[in-house]
FIDREN-520406 format. One record per residue (C-alpha): x, y, z; residue number from 1. Coordinates in nm, 2 decimals, padded with zeros to 4 digits. Layout:
<lumlums>
xx X yy Y zz Z kegu NUM;
...
</lumlums>
This chain:
<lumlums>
xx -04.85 yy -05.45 zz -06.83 kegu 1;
xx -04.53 yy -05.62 zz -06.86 kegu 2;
xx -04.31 yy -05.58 zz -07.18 kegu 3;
xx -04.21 yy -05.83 zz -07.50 kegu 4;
xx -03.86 yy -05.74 zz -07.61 kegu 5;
xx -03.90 yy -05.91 zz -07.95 kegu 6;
xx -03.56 yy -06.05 zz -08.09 kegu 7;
xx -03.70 yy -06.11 zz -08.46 kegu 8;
xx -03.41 yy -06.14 zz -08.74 kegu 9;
xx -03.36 yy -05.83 zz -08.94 kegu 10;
xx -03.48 yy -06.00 zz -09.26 kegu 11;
xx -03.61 yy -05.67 zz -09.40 kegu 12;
xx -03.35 yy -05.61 zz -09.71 kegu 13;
xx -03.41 yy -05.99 zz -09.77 kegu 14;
xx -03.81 yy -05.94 zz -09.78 kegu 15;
xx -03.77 yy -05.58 zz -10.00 kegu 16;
xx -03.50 yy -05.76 zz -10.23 kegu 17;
xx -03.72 yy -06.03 zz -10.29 kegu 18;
xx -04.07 yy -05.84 zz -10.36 kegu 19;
xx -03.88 yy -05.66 zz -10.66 kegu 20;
xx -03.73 yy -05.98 zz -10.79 kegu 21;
xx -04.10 yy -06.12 zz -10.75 kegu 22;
xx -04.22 yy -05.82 zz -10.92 kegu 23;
xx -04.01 yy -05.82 zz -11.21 kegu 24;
xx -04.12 yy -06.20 zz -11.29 kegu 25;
xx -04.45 yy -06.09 zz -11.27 kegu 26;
xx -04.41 yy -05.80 zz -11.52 kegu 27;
xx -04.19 yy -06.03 zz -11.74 kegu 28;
xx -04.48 yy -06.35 zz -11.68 kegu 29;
xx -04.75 yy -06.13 zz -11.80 kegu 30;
xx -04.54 yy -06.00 zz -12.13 kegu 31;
xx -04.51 yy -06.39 zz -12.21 kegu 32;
xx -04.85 yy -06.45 zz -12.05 kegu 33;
xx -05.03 yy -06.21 zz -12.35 kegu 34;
xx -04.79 yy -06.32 zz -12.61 kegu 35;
xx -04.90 yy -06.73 zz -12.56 kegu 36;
xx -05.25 yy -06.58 zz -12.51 kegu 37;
xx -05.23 yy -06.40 zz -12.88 kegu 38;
xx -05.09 yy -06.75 zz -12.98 kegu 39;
xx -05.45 yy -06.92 zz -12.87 kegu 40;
xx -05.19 yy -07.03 zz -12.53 kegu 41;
xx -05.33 yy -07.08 zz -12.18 kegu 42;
xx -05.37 yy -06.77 zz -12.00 kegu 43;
xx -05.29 yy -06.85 zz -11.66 kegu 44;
xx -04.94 yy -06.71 zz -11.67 kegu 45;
xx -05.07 yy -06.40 zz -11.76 kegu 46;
xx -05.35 yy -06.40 zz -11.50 kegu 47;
xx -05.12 yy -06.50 zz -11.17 kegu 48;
xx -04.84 yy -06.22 zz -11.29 kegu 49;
xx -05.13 yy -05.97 zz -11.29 kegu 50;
xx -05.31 yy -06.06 zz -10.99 kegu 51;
xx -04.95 yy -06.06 zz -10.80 kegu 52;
xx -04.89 yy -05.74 zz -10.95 kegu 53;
xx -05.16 yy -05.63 zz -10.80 kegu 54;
xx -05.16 yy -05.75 zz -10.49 kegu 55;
xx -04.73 yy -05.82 zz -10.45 kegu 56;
xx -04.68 yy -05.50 zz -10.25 kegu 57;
xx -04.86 yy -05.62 zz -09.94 kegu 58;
xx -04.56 yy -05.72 zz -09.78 kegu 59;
xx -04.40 yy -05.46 zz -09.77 kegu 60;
xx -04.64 yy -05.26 zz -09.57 kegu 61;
xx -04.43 yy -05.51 zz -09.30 kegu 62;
xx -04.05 yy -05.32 zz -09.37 kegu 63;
xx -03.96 yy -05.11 zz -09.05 kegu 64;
xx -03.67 yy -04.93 zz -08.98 kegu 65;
xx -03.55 yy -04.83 zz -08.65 kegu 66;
xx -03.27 yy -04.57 zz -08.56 kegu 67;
xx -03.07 yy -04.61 zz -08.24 kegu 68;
xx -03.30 yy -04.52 zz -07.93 kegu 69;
xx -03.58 yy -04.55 zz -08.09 kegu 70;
xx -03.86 yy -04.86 zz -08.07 kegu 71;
xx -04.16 yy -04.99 zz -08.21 kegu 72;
xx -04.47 yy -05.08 zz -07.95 kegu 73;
xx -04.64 yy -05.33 zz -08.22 kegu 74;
xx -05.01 yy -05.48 zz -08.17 kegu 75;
xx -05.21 yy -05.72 zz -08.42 kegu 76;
xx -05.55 yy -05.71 zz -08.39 kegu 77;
xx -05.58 yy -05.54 zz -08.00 kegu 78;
xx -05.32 yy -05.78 zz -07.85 kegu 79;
xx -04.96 yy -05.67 zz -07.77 kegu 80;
xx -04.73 yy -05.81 zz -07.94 kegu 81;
xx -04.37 yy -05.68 zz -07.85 kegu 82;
xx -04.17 yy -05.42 zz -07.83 kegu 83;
xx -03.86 yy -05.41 zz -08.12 kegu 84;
xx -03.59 yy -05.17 zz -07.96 kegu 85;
xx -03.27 yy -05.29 zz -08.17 kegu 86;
xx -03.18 yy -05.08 zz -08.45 kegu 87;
xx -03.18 yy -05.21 zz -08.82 kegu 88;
xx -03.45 yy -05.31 zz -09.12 kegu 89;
xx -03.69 yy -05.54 zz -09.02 kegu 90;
xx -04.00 yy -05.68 zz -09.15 kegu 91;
xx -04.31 yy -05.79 zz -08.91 kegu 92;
xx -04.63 yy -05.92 zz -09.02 kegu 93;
xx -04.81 yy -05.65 zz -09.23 kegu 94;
xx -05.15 yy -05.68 zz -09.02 kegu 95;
xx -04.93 yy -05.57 zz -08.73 kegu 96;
xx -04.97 yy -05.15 zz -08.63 kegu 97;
xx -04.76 yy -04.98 zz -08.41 kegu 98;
xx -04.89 yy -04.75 zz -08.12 kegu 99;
xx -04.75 yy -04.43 zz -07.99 kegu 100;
xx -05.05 yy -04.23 zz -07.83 kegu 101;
xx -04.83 yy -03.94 zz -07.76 kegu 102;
xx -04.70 yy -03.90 zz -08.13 kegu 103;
xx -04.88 yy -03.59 zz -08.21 kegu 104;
xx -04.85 yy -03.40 zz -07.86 kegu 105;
xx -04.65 yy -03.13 zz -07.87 kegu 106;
xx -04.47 yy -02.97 zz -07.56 kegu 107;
xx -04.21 yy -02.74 zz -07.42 kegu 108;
xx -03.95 yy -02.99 zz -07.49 kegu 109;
xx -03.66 yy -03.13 zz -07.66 kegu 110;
xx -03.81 yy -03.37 zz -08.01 kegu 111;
xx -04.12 yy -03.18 zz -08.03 kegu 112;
xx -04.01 yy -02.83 zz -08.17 kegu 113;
xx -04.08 yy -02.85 zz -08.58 kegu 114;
xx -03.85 yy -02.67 zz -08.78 kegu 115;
xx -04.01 yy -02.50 zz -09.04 kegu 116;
xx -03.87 yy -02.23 zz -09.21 kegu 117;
xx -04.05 yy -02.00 zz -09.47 kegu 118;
xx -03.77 yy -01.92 zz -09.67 kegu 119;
xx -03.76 yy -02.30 zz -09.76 kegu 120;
xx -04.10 yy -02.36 zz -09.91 kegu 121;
xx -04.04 yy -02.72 zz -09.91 kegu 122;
xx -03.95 yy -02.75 zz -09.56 kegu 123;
xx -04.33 yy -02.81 zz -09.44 kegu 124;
xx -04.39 yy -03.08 zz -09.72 kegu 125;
xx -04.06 yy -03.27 zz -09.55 kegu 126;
xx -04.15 yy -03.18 zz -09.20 kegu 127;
xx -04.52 yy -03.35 zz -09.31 kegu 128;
xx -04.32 yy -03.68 zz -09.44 kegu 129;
xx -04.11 yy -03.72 zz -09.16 kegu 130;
xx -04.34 yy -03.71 zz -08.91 kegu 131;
xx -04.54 yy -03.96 zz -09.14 kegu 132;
xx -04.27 yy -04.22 zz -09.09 kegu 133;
xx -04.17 yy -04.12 zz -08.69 kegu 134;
xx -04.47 yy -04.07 zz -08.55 kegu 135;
xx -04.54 yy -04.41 zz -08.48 kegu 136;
xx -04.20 yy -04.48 zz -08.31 kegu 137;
xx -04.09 yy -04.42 zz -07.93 kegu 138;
xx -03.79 yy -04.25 zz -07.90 kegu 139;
xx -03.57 yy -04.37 zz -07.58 kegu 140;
xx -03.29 yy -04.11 zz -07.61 kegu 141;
xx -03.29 yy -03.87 zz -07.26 kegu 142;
xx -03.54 yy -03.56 zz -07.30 kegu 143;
xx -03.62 yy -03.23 zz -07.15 kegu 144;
xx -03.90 yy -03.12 zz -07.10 kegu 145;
xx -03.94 yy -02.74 zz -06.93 kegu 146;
xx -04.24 yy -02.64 zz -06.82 kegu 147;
xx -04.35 yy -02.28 zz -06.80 kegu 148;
xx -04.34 yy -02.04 zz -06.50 kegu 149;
xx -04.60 yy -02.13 zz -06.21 kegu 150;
xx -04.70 yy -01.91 zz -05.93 kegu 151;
xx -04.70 yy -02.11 zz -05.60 kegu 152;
xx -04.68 yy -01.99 zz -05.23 kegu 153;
xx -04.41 yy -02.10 zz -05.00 kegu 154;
xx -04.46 yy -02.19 zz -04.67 kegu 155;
xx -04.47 yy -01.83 zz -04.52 kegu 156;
xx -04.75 yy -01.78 zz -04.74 kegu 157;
xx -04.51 yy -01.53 zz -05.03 kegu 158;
xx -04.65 yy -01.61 zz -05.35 kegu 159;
xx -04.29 yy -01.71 zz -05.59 kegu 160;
xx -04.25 yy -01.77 zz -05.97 kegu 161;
xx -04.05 yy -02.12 zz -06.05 kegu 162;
xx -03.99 yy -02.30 zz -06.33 kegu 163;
xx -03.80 yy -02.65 zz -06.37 kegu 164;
xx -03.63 yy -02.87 zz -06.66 kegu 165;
xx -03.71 yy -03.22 zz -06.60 kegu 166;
xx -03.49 yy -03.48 zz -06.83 kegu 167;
xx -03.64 yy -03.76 zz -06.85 kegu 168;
xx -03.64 yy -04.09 zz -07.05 kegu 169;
xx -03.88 yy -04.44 zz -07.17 kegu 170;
xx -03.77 yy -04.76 zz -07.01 kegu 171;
xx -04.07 yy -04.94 zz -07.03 kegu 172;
xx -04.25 yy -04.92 zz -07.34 kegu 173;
xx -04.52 yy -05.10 zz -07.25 kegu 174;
xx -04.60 yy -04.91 zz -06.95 kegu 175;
xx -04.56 yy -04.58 zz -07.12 kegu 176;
xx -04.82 yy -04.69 zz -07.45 kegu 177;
xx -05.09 yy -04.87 zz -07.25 kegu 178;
xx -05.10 yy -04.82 zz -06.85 kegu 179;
xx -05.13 yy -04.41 zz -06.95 kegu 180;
xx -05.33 yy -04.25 zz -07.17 kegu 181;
xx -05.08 yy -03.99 zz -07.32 kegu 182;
xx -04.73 yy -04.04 zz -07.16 kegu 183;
xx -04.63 yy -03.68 zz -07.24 kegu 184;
xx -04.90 yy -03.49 zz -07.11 kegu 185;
xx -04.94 yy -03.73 zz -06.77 kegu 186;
xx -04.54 yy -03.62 zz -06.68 kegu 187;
xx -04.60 yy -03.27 zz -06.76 kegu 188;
xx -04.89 yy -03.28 zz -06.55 kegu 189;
xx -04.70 yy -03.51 zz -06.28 kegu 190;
xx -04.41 yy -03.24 zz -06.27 kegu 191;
xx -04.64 yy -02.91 zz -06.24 kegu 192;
xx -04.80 yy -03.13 zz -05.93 kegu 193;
xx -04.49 yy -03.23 zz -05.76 kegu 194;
xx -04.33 yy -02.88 zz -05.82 kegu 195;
xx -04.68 yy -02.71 zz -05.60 kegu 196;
xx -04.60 yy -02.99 zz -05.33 kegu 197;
xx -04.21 yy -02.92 zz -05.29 kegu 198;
xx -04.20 yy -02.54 zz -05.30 kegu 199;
xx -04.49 yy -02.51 zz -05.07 kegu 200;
xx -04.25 yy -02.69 zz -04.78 kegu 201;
xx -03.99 yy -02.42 zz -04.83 kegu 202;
xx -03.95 yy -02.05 zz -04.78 kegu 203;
xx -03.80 yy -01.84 zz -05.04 kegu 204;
xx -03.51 yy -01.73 zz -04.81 kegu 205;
xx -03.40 yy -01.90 zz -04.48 kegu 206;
xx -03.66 yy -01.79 zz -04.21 kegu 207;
xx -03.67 yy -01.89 zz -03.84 kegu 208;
xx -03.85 yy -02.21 zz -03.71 kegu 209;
xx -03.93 yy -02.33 zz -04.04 kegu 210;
xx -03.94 yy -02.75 zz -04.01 kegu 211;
xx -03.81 yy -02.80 zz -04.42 kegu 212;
xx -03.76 yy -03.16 zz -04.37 kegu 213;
xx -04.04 yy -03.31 zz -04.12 kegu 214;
xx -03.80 yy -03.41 zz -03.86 kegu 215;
xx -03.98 yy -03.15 zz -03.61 kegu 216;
xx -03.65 yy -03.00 zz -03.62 kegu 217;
xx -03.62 yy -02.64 zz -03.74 kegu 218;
xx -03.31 yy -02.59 zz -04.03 kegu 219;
xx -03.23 yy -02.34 zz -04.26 kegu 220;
xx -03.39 yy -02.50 zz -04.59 kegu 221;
xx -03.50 yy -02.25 zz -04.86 kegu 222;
xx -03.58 yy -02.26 zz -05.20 kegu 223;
xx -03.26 yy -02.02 zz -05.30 kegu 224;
xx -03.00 yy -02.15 zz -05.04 kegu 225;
xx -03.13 yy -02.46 zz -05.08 kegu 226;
xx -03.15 yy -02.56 zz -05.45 kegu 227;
xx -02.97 yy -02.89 zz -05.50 kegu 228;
xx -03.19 yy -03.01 zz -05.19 kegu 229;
xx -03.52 yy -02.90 zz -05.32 kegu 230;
xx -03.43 yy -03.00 zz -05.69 kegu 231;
xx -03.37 yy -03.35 zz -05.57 kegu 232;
xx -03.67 yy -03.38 zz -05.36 kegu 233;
xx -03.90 yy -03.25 zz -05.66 kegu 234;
xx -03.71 yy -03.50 zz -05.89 kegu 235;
xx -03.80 yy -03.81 zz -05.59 kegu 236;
xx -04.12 yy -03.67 zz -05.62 kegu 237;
xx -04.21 yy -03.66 zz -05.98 kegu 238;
xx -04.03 yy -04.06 zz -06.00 kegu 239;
xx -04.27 yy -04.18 zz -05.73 kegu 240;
xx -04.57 yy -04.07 zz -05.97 kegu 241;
xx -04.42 yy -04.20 zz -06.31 kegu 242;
xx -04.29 yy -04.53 zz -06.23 kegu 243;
xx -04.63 yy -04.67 zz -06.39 kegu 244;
xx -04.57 yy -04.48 zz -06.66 kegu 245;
xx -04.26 yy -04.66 zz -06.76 kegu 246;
xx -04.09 yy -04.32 zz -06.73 kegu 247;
xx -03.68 yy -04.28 zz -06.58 kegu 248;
xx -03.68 yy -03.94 zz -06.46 kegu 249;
xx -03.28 yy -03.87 zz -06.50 kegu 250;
xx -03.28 yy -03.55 zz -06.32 kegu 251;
xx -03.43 yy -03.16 zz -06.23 kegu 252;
xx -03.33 yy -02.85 zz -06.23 kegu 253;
xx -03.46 yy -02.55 zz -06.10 kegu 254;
xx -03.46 yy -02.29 zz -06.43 kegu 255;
xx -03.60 yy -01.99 zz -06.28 kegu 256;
xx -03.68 yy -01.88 zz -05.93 kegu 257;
xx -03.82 yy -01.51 zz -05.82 kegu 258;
xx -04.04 yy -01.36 zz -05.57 kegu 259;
xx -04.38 yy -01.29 zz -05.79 kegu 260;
xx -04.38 yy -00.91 zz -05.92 kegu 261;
xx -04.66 yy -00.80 zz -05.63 kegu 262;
xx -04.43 yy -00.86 zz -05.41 kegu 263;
xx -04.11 yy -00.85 zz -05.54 kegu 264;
xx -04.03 yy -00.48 zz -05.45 kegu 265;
xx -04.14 yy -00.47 zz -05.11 kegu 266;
xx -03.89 yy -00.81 zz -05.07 kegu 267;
xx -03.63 yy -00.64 zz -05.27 kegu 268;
xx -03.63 yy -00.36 zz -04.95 kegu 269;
xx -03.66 yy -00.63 zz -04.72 kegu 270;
xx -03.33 yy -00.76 zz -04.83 kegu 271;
xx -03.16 yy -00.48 zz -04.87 kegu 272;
xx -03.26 yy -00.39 zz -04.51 kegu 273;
xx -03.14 yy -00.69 zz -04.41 kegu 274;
xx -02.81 yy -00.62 zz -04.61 kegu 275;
xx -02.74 yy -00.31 zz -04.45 kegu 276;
xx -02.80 yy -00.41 zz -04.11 kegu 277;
xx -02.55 yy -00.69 zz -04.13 kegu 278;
xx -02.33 yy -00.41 zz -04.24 kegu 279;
xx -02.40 yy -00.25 zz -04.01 kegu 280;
xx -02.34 yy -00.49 zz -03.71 kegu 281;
xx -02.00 yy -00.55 zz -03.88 kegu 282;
xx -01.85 yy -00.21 zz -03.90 kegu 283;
xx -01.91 yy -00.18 zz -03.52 kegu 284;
xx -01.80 yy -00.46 zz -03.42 kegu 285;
xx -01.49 yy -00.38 zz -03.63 kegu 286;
xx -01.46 yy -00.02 zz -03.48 kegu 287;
xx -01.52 yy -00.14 zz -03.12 kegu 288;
xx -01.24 yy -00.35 zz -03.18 kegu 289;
xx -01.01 yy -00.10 zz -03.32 kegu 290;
xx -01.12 yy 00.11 zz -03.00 kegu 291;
xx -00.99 yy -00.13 zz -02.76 kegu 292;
xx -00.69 yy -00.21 zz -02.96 kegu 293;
xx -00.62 yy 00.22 zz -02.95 kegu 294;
xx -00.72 yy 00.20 zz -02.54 kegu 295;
xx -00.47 yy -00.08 zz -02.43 kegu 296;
xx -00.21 yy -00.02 zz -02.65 kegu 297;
xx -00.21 yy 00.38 zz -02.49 kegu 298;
xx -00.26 yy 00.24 zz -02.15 kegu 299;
xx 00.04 yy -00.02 zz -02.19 kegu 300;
xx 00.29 yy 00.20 zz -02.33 kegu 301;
xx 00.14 yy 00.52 zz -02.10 kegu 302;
xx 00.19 yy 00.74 zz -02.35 kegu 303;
xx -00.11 yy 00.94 zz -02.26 kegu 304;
xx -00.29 yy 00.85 zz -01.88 kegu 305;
xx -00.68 yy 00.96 zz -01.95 kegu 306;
xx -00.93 yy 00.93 zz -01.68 kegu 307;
xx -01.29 yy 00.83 zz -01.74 kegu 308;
xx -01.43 yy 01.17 zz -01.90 kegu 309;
xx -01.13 yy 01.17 zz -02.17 kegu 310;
xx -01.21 yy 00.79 zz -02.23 kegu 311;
xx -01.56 yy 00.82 zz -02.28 kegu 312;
xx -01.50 yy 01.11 zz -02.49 kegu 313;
xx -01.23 yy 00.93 zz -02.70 kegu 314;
xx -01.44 yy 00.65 zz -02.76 kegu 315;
xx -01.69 yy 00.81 zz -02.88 kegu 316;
xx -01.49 yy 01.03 zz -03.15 kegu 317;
xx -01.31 yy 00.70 zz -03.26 kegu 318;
xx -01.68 yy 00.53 zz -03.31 kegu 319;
xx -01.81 yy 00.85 zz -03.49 kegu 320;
xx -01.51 yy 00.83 zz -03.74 kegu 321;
xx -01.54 yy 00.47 zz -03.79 kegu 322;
xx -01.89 yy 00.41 zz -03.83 kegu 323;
xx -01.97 yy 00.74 zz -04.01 kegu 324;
xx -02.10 yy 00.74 zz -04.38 kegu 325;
xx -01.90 yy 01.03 zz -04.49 kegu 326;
xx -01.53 yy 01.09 zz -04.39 kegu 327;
xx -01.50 yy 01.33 zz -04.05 kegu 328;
xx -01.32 yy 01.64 zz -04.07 kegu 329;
xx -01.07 yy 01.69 zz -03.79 kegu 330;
xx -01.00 yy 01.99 zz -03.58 kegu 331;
xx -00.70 yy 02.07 zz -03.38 kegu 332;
xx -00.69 yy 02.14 zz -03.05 kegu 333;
xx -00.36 yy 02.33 zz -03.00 kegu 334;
xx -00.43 yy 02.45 zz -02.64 kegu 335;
xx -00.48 yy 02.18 zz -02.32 kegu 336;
xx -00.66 yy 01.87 zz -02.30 kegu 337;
xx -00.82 yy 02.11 zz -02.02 kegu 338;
</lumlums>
């Protein structure tokens, strides 16, 4: 399905201006139409003004009003029309109806949140008439939609929670109305499919021979060191499987991202294992440092010559007072080294 920009003229004011004129010579034909009839006159004055009175609104079933970003998918009789995406008053033919098959879905998203507040007892009556005289339209301002929390598994197999905001936007009306059944719900769908198919390629944290990319070549891809990465491959993704759709998807983001609560605990040790071991590693390799640095600066200035025994036992004092957890007490020999 291709789309039909239509470039009509913006004669609506012109059509609405003229219906009330038309009116009000019909109101004031059939005044003068029942006074020549009272006179024995001919009453056809009086019967036109009352049939157009009648039947003089038609036309303006054809006055539509677009807002900026928004268009009107039009049909008469089954056949597409157009599409009018130009803001202003304009009036179509009357037979003409407009087709949004999304207009009453409601998701997580930005546009489809109704703001009705009990205090204001009207509020529902005007929510009701707006979406009376929107509901018909497309809107082709950028939205978001954010889908709730899914449980996948990454590729060690750790089941994760993970959300994503997806903005997105209509570029091709026609697509979006007649090549889909309901726009809305087939990119929600799209992004909850393409979310299972990204995170399931990554592990939560960086693991060891883990091929992220499908070069055969193992990297350090993960889902939280990773992010930008995975958010633009889910965002590739969900664009390969809404181009039909006539759906731009601008970009997504990655809202929420946590081991799933079975597991979360027993993960939360893991990395704090982790944690303290690379502390570990780093206060040792610090203190066998600072044991070197003690060793040669004794032995180039000879302050003290120590043979093997007093070096081994040196060394180890100096590691037990460097790598201890508490702070070590000191004792003082005041007799001979032997």
């Amino acid at each position: 399905m291709k789309e039909i920009v239509l470039s009509n003229k913006k004669n609506g004011m012109f059509v609405l201006l003229m219906v009330v004129a038309l009116y009000a010579f019909a109101i004031l034909g059939s005044v003068i139409g029942g006074i020549q009839v009272g006179h024995d006159g001919s009453p056809v004055l009086m019967i036109v003004s009352i049939v157009f009175l009648c039947i003089g609104w038609f036309p303006l079933c054809g006055l539509q009003v677009l807002k900026p970003q928004e268009a009107l998918v039009l049909t008469l009789f089954g056949k597409y029309v157009g599409t009018l995406k130009d803001h202003g008053f304009y009036f179509v033919n009357p037979f003409c109806t407009s087709v949004n098959p999304a207009a009453k879905t409601k998701l997580s998203q930005s546009g489809d949140v109704s703001h009705t507040s009990a205090a204001n007892p009207n509020a529902g009556v005007a929510a009701a008439i707006d979406f009376q005289n929107m509901g018909k339209k497309i809107s082709l301002k950028i939205m978001t939609l954010s889908n709730n929390r899914q449980k996948i598994n990454d590729c060690l197999g750790n089941p994760v929670e993970i959300s994503i905001a997806v903005t997105w936007r209509i570029v091709d009306t026609a697509k979006a109305v007649f090549n889909v059944d309901n726009y809305k719900e087939f990119l929600s769908l799209q992004c909850d499919s393409a979310l299972r198919n990204i995170v399931r390629l990554y592990p939560y944290d960086v693991a060891p021979g883990v091929d992220t990319t499908g070069d055969g070549v193992a990297d350090e891809g993960s889902l939280r060191g990773s992010s930008e990465i995975v958010a633009a491959r889910i965002r590739d993704e969900i664009q390969a499987r809404v181009n039909e759709a006539g759906i731009e998807i601008v970009e997504a983001r990655i809202t929420y991202l946590a081991y799933a609560p079975e597991i979360a605990a027993v993960m939360l040790q893991r990395q704090q294992a982790s944690a303290i071991i690379d502390a570990r590693k780093m206060i040792v390799d610090g203190a066998v440092g600072m044991v070197e640095m003690a060793l040669e600066r004794l032995s180039e200035n000879e302050m003290v010559v120590l043979d093997e025994e007093r070096k081994a036992a040196m060394v180890s004092n100096l590691l037990v007072v460097l790598c201890g957890n508490h702070d070590a007490q000191p004792i003082v020999n005041t007799g001979s080294l032997y």
